[in-house]
N, C-alpha and C positions, 0 to 999 in steps of 0.2 A: 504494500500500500504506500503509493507517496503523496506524503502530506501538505506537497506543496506546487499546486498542478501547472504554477505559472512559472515555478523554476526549474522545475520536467522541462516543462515545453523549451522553454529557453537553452539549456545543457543538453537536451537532446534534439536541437535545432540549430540556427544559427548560430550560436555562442559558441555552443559546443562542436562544431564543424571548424567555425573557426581557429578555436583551441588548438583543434588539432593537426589544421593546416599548420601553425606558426609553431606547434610544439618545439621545435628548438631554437627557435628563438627564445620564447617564455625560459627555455632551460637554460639558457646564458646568461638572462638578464639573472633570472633567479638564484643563477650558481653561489654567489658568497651568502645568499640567505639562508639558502639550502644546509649548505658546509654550516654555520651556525646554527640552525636548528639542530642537524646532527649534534653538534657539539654539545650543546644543550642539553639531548635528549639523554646522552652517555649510556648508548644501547652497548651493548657488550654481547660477545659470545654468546649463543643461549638461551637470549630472550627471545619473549614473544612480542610482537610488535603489528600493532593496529594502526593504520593509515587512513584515517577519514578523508574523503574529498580530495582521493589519490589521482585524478583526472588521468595523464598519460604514462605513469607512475614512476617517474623519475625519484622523489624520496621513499615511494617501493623501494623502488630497486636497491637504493645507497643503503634503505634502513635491512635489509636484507642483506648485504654484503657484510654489513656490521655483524647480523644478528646472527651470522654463519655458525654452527648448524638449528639456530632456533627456527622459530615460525614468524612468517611476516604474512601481513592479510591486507589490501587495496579494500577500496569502498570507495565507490564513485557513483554519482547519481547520471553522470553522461556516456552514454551507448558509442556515442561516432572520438571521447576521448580511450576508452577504454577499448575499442576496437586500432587504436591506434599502439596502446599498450599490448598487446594481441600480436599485433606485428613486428613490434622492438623485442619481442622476448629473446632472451639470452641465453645461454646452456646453466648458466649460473640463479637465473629468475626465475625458480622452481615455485611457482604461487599464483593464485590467482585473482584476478580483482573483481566481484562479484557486482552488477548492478544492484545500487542500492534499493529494494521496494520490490525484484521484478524476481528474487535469487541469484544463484549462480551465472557466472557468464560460461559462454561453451566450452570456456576450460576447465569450467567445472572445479569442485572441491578448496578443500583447506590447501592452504602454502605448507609446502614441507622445507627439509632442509637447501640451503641455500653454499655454493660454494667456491 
């Protein structure tokens, strides 16, 4: 169920298309915020690590590299960012990022270890 049907439409629309066209750019500008969040976060070996509003899941990924061999999980409420994440997957980005409201995305299941 999503509780918020005008920011559905929005992130699985236009916004969210465009997110995903320009994803690396967003991941440039974002880089040293990123690397600070990490830092912040002080994931370690191990943990388990939730990602709300993982869009093409660039802090997936980092927080997953960190978390090696814990569990990392995406949540995203947009279909055409998360399909974008779908196609960067890495031999190392063993996880998946579930549409938020709709379930699993086709990659189906929980994030295993990471490596």
């Amino acid at each position: 169920m999503t509780t918020n049907t005008a920011q559905a439409q929005a992130w699985n629309g236009d916004d969210g298309r465009h997110f995903a066209t320009e994803r690396a750019r967003h991941e440039r500008m974002h880089e040293r915020l990123t690397a600070r969040l990490l830092d912040a976060a002080a994931i370690s070996a191990g943990d388990s690590v939730l990602d709300i509003g993982c869009g093409c899941g660039q802090t997936t990924l980092a927080a997953a590299r960190a978390a090696a061999p814990g569990h990392v999980l995406g949540v995203d409420l947009s279909a055409p960012m998360l399909a974008v994440k779908s196609e960067t997957r890495g031999a190392e980005d063993d996880y998946a990022c579930p549409h938020q409201g709709t379930g699993p995305s086709p990659q189906g299941g929980r994030g295993g270890g990471v490596g």
